[in-house]
Backbone as CSV, one residue per row, in Angstrom:
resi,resn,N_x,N_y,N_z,CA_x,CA_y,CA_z,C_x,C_y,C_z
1,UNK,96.761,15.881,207.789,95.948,15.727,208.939,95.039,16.940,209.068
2,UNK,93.998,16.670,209.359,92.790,17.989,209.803,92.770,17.664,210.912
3,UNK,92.579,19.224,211.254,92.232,19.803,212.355,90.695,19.557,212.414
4,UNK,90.095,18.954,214.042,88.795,19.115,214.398,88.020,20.163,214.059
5,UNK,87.016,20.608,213.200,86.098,21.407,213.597,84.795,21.051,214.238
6,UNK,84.571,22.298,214.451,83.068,22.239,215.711,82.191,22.416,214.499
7,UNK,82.318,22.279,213.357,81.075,22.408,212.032,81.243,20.981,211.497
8,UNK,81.771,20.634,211.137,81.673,19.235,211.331,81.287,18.134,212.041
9,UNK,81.638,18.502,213.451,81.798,17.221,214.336,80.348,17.147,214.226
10,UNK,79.663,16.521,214.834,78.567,15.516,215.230,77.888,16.425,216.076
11,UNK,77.276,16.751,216.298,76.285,17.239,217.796,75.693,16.164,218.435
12,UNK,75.347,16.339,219.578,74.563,15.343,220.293,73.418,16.799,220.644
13,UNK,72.490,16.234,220.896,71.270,17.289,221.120,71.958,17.677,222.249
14,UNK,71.167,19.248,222.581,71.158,19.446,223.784,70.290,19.733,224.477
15,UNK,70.205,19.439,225.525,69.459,19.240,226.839,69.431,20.085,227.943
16,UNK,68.941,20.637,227.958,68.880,22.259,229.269,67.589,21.378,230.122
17,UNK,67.915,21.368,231.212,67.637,20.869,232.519,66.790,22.306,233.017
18,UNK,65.292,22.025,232.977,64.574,23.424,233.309,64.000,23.703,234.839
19,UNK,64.276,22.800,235.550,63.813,22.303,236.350,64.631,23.535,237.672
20,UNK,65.948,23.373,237.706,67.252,24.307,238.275,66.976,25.401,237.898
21,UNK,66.339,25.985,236.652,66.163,27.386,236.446,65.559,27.885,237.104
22,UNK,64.482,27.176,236.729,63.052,27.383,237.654,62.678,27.846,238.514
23,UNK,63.821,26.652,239.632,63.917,27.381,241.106,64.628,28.310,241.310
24,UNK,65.526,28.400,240.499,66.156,29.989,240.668,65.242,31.337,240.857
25,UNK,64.965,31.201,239.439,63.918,31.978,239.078,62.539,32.227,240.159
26,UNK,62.044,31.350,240.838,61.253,31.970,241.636,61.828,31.915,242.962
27,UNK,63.129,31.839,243.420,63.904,32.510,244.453,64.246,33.900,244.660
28,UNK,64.313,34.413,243.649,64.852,35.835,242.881,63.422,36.618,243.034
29,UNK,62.466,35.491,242.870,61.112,36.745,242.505,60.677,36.311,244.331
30,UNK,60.727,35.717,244.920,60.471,35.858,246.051,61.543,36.504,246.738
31,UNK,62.503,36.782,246.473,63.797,37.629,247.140,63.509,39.517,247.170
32,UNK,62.894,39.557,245.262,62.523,40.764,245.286,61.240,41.147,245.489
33,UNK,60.315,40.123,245.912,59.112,40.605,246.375,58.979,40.771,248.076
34,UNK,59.981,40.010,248.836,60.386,40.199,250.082,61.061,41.764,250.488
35,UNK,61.580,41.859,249.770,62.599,43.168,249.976,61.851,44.445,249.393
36,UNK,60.870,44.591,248.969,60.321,45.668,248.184,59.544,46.366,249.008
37,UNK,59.572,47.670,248.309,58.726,48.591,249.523,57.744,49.322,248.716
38,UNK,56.444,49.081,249.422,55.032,49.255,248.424,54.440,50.278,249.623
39,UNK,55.434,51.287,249.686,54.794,52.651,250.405,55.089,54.049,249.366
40,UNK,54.091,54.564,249.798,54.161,55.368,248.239,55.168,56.564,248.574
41,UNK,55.580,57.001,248.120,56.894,58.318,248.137,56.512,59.235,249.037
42,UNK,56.874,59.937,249.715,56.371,61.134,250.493,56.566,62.479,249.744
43,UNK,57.416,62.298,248.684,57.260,63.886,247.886,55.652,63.708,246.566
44,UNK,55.444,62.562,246.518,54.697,62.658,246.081,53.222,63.167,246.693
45,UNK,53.172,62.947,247.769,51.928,62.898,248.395,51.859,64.267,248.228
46,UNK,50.199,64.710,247.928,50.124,66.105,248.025,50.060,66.761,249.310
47,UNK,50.165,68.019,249.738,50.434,68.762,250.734,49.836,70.178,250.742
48,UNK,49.285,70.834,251.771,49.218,72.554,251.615,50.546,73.340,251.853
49,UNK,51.442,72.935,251.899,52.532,73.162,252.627,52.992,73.664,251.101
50,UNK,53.224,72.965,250.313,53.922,72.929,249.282,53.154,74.036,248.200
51,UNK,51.654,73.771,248.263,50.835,74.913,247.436,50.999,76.053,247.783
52,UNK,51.051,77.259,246.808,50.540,78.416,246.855,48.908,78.571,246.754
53,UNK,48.753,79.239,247.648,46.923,79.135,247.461,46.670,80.641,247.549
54,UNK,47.364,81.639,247.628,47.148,82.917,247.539,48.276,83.600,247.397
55,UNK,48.265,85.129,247.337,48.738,86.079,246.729,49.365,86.729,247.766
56,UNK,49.586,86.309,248.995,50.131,86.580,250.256,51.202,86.600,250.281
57,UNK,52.272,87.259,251.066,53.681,87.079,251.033,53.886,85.948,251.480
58,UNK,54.826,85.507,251.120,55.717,83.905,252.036,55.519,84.270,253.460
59,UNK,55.580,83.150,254.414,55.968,83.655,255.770,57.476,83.637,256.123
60,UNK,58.109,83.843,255.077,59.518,84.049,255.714,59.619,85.876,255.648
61,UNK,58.592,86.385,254.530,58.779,87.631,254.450,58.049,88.303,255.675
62,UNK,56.695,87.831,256.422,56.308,88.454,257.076,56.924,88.194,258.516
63,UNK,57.028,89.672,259.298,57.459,89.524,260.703,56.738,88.638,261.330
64,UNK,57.833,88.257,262.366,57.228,86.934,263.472,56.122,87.468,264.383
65,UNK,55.070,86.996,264.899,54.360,87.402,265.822,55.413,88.138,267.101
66,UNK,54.332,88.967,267.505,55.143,89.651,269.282,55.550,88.713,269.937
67,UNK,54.662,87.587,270.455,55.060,86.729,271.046,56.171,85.880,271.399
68,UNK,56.901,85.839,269.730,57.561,85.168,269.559,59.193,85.841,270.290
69,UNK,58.798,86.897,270.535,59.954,87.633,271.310,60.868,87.433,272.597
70,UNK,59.418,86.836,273.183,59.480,86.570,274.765,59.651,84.713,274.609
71,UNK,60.314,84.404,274.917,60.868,83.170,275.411,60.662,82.785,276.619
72,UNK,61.691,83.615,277.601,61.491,83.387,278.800,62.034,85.159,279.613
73,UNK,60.985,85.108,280.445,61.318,86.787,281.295,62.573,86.959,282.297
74,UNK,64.052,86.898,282.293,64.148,86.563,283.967,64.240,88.067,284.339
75,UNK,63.986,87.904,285.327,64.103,89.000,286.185,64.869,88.944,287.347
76,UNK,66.105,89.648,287.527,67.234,89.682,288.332,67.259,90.561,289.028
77,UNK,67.318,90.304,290.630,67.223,91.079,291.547,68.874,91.076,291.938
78,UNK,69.456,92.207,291.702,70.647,92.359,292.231,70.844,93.492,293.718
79,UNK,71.762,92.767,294.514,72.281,93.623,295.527,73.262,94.125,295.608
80,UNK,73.652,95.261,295.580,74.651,96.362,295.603,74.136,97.842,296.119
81,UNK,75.119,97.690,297.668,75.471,99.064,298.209,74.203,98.960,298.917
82,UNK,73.430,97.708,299.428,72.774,98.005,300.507,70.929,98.570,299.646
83,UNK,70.950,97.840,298.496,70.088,98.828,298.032,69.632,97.375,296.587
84,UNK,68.083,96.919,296.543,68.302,96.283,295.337,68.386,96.784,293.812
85,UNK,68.711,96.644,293.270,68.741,96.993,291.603,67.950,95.418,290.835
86,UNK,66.638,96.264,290.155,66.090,95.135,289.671,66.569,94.927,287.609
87,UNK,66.798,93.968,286.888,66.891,93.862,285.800,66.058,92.669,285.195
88,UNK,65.331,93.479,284.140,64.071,92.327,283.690,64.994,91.689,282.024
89,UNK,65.187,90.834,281.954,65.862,90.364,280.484,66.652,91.576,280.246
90,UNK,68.573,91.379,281.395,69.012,92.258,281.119,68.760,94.089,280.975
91,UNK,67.549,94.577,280.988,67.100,95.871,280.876,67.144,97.135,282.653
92,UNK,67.967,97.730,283.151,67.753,97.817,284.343,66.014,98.245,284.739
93,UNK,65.664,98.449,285.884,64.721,99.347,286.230,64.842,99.358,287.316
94,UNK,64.286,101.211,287.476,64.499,102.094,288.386,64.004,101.545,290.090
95,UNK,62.536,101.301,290.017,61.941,100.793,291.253,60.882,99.403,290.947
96,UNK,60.525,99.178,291.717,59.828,97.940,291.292,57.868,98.352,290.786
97,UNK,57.846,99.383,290.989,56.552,100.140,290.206,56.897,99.874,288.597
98,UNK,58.073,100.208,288.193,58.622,99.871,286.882,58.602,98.516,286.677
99,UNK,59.046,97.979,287.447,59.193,96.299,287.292,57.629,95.847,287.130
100,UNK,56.874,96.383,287.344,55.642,95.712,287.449,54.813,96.501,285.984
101,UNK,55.243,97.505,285.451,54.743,98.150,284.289,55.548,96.984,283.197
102,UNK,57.034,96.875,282.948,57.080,96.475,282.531,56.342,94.910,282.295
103,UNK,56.599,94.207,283.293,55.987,92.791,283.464,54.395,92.662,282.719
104,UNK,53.879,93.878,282.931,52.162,94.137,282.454,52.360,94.344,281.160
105,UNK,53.384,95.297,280.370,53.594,95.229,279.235,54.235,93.416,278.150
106,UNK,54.710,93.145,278.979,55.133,91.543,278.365,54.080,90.580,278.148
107,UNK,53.152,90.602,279.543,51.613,89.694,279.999,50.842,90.081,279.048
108,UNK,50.940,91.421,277.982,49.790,91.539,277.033,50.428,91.104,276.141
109,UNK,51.479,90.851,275.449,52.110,90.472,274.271,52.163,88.937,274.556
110,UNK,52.752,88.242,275.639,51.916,87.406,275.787,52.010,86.737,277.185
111,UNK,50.561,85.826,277.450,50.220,85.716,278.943,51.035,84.237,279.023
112,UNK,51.540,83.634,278.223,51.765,82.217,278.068,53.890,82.128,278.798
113,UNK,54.129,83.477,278.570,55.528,83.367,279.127,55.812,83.227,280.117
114,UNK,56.945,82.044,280.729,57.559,81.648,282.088,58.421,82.779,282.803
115,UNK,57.819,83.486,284.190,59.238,84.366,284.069,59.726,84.144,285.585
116,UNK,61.471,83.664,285.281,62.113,83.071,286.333,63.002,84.308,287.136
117,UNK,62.786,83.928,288.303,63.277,85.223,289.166,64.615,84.547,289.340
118,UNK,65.537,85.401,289.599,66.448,85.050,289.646,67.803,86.057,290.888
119,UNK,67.695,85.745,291.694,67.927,86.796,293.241,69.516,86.533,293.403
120,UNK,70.110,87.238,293.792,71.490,87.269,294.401,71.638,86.512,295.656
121,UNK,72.546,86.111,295.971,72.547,85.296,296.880,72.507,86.322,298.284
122,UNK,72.700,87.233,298.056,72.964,88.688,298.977,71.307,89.237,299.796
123,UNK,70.593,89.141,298.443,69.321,89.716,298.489,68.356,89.177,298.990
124,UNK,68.536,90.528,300.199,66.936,89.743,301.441,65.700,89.004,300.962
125,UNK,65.482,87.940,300.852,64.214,87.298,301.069,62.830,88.093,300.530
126,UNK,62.663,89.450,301.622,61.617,90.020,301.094,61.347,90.745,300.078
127,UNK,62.866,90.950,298.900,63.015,91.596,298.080,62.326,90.402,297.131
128,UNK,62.580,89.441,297.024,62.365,88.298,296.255,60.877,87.879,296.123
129,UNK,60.304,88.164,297.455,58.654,87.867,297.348,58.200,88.905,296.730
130,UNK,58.462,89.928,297.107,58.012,91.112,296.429,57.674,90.913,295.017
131,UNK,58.683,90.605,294.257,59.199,90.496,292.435,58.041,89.522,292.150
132,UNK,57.903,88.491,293.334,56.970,87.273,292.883,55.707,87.748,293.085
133,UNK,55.173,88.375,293.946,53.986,88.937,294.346,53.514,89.654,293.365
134,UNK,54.207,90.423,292.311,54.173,91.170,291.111,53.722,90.667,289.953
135,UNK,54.445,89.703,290.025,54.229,88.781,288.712,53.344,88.583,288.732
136,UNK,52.661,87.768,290.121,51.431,86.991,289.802,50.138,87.703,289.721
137,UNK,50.153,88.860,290.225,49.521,90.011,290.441,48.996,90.626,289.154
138,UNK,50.421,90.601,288.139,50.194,91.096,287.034,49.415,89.850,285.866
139,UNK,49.229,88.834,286.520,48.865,87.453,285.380,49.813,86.244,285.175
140,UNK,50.701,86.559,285.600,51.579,85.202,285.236,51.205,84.028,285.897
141,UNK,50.936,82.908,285.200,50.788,81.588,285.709,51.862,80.802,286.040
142,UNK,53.135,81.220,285.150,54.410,80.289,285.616,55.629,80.958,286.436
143,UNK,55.875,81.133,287.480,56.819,81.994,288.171,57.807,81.578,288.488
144,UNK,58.926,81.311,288.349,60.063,80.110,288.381,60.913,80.643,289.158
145,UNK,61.976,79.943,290.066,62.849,80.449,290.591,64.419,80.000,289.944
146,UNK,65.258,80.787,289.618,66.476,80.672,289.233,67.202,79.848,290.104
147,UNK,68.242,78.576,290.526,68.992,78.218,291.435,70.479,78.369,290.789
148,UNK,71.335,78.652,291.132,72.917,78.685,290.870,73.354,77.691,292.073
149,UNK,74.111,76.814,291.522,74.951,76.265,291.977,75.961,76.288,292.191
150,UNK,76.596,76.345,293.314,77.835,77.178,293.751,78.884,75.750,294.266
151,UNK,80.280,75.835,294.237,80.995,74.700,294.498,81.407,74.614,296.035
């Protein structure tokens, strides 16, 4: 008895049905033409950022502008012993003639800084206009008042 072979047997043609491919095939290309993204890279794009265009130090090497110092001014009017003690960003000073040199020294480095007063809850009223009267005196456009909230 023999065994069947597949070299022997008979073929019948075959027949591939092209029709099913087909639609596959342009499901797939409409699947990946749906989903594709035709925006161009962002590292590619050129930039000045990225060029060297001179012989200048980096700006990480050069110091920050003055400006960049002053954030915000407060100035703290403290009361103790019947007597105010003024402090501009932490720094004491003596009388408020000082307070106002300093403040003139900040307004030239720069005029763009907010500076928030910030008073003891102790400290008379007229100590507080005073500090403000200064400021504005000296140039400041933004004069803020400190509030603490107490429970």
């Amino acid at each position: 008895m023999r065994r069947p072979s597949i070299y022997t047997q008979r073929r019948q043609p075959l027949d591939v049905k092209m029709t099913p491919m087909i639609d596959v095939v342009f499901l797939l290309l409409v699947f990946f033409v749906w989903t594709a993204s035709f925006q161009i890279v962002e590292r590619v794009l050129p930039s000045a950022v990225s060029e060297v265009t001179s012989t200048q130090p980096a700006a990480a090497d050069r110091p920050p502008p003055p400006e960049a110092d002053f954030h915000d001014v407060v100035v703290r009017i403290l009361w103790a012993s019947e007597a105010p003690q003024w402090l501009i960003n932490e720094q004491p000073c003596a009388d408020l003639t000082e307070v106002q040199q300093r403040l003139t020294t900040i307004h030239t480095a720069n005029a763009q800084t907010p500076v928030i007063i910030h008073p003891d809850s102790d400290t008379p009223l007229g100590y507080v206009i005073e500090v403000y009267d200064v400021s504005r005196r000296v140039g400041f456009d933004k004069v803020q008042f400190a509030v603490s909230q107490e429970a």
